[in-house]
N, C-alpha and C positions, 0 to 999 in steps of 0.2 A: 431787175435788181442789180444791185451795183454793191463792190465793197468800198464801204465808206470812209474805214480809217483802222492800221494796223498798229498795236501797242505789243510791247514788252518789258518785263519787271523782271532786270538784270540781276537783283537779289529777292530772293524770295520774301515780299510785305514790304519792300521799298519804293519809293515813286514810279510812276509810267515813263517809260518811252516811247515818246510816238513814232513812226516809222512812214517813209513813204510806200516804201517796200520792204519784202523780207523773204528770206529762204525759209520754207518749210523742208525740215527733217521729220525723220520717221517720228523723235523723241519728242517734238513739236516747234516750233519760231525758233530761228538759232539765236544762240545768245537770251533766252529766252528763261529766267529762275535757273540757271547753272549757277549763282552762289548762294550762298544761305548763312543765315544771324542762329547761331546754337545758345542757348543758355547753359548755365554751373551742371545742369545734366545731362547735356548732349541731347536733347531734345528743342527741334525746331522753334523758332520765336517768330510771330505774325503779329498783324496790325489787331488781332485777339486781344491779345495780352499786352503788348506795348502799341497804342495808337500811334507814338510820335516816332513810329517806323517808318510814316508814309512821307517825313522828311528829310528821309535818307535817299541822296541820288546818286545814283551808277551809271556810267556809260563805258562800257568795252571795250577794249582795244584790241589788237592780235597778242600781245604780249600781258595783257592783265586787266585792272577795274581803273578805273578814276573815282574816286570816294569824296562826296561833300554833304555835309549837311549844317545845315543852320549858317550860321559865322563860324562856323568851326575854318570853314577854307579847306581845300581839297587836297587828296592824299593818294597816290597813284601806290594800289595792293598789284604786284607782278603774281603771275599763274603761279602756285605751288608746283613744286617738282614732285609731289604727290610723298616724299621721303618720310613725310609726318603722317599718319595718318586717324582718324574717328572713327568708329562706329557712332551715327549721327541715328537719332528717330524724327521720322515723318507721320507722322499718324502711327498705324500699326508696322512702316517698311520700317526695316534697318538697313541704314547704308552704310558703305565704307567711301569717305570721302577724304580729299585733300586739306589740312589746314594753313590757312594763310600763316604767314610771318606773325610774330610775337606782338613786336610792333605796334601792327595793326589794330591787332587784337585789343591790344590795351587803350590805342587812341578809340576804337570802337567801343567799347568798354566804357570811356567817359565820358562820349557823343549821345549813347543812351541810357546812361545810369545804372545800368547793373553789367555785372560780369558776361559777357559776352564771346564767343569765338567766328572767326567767319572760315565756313569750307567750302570748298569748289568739288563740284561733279565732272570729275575727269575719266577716263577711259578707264578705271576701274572699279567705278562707281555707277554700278547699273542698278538699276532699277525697274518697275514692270508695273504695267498700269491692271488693275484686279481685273483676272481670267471669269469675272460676274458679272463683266458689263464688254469686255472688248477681247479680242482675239489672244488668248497666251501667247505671251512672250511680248509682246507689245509694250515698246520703252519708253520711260516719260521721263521729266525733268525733276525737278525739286517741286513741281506743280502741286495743288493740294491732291488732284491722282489722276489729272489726264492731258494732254497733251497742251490741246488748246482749250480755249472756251468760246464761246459765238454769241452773240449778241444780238440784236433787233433794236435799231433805232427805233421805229414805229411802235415797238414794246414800250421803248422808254417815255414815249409821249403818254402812252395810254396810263400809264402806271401813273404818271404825274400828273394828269387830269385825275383823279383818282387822289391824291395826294393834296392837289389845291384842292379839290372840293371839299377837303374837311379839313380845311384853312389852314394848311402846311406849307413852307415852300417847298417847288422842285428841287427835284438832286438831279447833275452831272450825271451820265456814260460814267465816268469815270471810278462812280463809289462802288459799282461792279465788277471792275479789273478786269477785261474782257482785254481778246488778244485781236479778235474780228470784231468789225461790226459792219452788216448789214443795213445799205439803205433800200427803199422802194420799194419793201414787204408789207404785207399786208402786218396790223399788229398781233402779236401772238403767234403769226403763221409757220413758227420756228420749232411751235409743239409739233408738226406734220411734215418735217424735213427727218427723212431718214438720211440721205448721202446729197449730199451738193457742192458743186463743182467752181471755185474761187478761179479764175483763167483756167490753169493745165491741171491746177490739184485739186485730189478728191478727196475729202472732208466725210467722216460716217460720225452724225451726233448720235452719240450711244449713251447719254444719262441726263436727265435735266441737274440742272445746277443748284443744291440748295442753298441758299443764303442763308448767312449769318452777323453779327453782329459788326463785320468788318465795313458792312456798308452805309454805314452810321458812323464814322469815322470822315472829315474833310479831308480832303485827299491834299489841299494848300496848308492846311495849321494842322494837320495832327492831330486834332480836338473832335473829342465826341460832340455830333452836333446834333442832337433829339434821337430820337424813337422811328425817324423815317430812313428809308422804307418801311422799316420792317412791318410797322404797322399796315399800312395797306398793302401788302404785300398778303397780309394776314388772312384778308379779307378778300382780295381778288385772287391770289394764285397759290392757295395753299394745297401742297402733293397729297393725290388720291393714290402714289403709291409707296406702302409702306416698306419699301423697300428704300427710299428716299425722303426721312420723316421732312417735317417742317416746310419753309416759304421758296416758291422757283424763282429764279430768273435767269433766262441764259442756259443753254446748254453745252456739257462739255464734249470734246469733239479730237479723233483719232483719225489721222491723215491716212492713206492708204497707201502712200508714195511720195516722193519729193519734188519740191521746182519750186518756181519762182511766185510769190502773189503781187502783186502793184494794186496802191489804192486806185478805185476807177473800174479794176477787172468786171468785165461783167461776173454775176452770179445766176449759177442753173440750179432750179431743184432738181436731181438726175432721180431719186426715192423717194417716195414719201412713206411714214410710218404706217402701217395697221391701225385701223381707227379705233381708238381706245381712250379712255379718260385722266387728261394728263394732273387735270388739278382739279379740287375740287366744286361745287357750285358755289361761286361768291356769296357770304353773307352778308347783311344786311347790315349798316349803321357803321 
């Protein structure tokens, strides 16, 4: 196995960036959802609620964002000095983050039609991925709660034979937001990877990934485009645990250490899981 192609989402529910390489941190891919879209409550905004987040593009610099979307033309946000600061919600975390310039906010603000703020996860802005699935104290991004996520090419074939046969078309890698993806596994073989080794770093998938409705969203227009996946999704990889209600794909995954990944690295399974029943038996029609 080989890794196939490394991506990160420089604002959290904004476009991909594809990567040749990347540094893994403890917190996961650098540059990696360290900003984020708040709404009038300080409460996170994803491609959920606003789909036409997925036409918002970021790329990083050392000194701050490059911001463009649409014909809007692009707008370079510099790192907050942190002097401003949120308590922002993520699911259940609250963080204290940085917020951008006025500015920003306001050109942001009419790029996606409601009131909007954007904050940065700076050195005082920590956060901890839930001590229910991965080792306390283990720090994550603005991620929805884990570092990276993993992916399987070979999944995404199988899901999509599955998808055409009940005369859908395929969907993209991409409606998945995945940070790895693995080529030359068997499909599915990602429910049986406890720890696996990208070149020098060690990867422990600690949760399958549930999906939701963000994957029904075109990752090019913004636009809700049908019921797929989710529908066969429904049908082939629905979790047997209820600890993780609803449809899998992808698991998400806490580094052990840091270094370097390059597309191409070889990939080891160094664990496999406990054999145990990831999802449940495909239903019929």
């Amino acid at each position: 196995m080989q890794l196939g192609s490394i991506h990160i989402y420089p604002v959290k529910g904004g476009r991909a960036l594809d990567l040749d390489h990347a540094d893994v941190q403890r917190a996961g891919i650098a540059r990696d959802r360290r900003w984020m879209v708040v709404d009038a409550g300080d409460r996170f905004v994803t491609q959920r609620e606003l789909p036409k987040l997925a036409l918002l593009h970021a790329e990083p610099d050392p000194d701050g964002l490059h911001l463009g979307f649409e014909e809007a033309g692009e707008r370079f946000v510099p790192t907050p000095d942190g002097a401003e600061r949120l308590t922002v919600r993520v699911w259940d975390d609250r963080v204290e983050a940085a917020v951008a310039d006025e500015t920003t906010n306001r050109a942001l603000s009419d790029w996606l039609g409601m009131p909007v703020r954007l904050v940065h996860q700076d050195a005082g802005a920590g956060r901890e991925v839930s001590p229910d699935w991965a080792e306390a104290g283990r720090p994550v991004t603005f991620a929805d709660g884990f570092p990276l996520l993993v992916a399987n090419r070979q999944s995404l074939r199988a899901l999509n034979a599955e998808i055409v046969g009940s005369g859908s078309e395929a969907v993209p890698m991409g409606r998945f937001r995945p940070n790895v993806v693995i080529d030359g596994a068997e499909p599915w073989a990602e429910d049986g990877w406890a720890t696996i080794r990208i070149g020098a770093v060690l990867l422990d998938l600690v949760k399958p990934c549930a999906r939701c409705t963000v994957t029904t969203v075109d990752q090019q227009t913004g636009d809700v485009a049908g019921s797929q996946p989710l529908d066969a999704l429904r049908r082939i990889r629905f979790s047997a645990d209820r600890r993780v209600p609803g449809v899998l794909f992808g698991w998400n995954a806490v580094p052990r250490g840091t270094g370097r990944i390059d597309v191409g690295d070889f990939v080891r399974v160094e664990a496999e899981r406990p054999a145990g029943e990831v999802v449940r038996a495909p239903r019929a029609g």
